[in-house]
N, C-alpha and C positions, 0 to 999 in steps of 0.2 A: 775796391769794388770790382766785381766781376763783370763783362763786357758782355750784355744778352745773345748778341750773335756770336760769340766763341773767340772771334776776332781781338787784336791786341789796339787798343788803343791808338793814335794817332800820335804824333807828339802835340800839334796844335790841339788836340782832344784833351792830353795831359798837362798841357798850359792854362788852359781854360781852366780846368778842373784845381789846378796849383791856386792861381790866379782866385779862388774862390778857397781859396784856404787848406786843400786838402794837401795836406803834409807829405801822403803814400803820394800823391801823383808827381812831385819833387823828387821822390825819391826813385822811381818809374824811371824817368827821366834820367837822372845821374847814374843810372844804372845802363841806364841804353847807349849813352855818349860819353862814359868815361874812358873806356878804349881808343876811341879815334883824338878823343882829348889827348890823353895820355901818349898814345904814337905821334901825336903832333908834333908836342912838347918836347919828349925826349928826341925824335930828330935833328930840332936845332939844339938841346942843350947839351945832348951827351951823356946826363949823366942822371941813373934811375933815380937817386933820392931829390936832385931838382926837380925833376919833370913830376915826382909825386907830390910834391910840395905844389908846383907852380899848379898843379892840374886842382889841389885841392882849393887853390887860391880863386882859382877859373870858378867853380863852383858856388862858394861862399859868394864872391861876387857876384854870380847870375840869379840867385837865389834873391838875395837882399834890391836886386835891379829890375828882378823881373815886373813888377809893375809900368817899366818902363816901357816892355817889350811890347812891339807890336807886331802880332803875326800878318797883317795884311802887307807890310813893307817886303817880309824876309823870313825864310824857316827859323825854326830853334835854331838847326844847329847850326845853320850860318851865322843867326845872331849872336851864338854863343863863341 
């Protein structure tokens, strides 16, 4: 869904919007924090096909947790 004022989205905007089922806002999302995921990762492991793995693992689990999340505690991406 297109954002009336031009502007991108918030992540808590895209959690919200997850959180209600929308599948693209998930995806929004894993699209905005897969990089800082992924440079995380391969900094302690070393090695690109871990850090792809473990980053994919990161996901799948925030995904299936997200119910859990509560944006008043913490950001996404801290919580993630």
């Amino acid at each position: 869904m297109a954002d009336p004022t031009g502007l991108a989205p918030s992540d808590a905007e895209l959690v919200d919007r997850a959180h209600s089922g929308d599948a693209g806002a998930f995806a929004r999302l894993y699209d905005r924090r897969l990089s800082p995921v992924y440079r995380y990762v391969y900094y302690h492991v070393g090695s690109k096909q871990d850090a792809e793995d473990i980053s994919a693992t990161v996901f799948a689990r925030a995904v299936q947790s997200l119910p859990r999340f509560r944006g008043k505690d913490c950001s996404f991406s801290t919580w993630l």
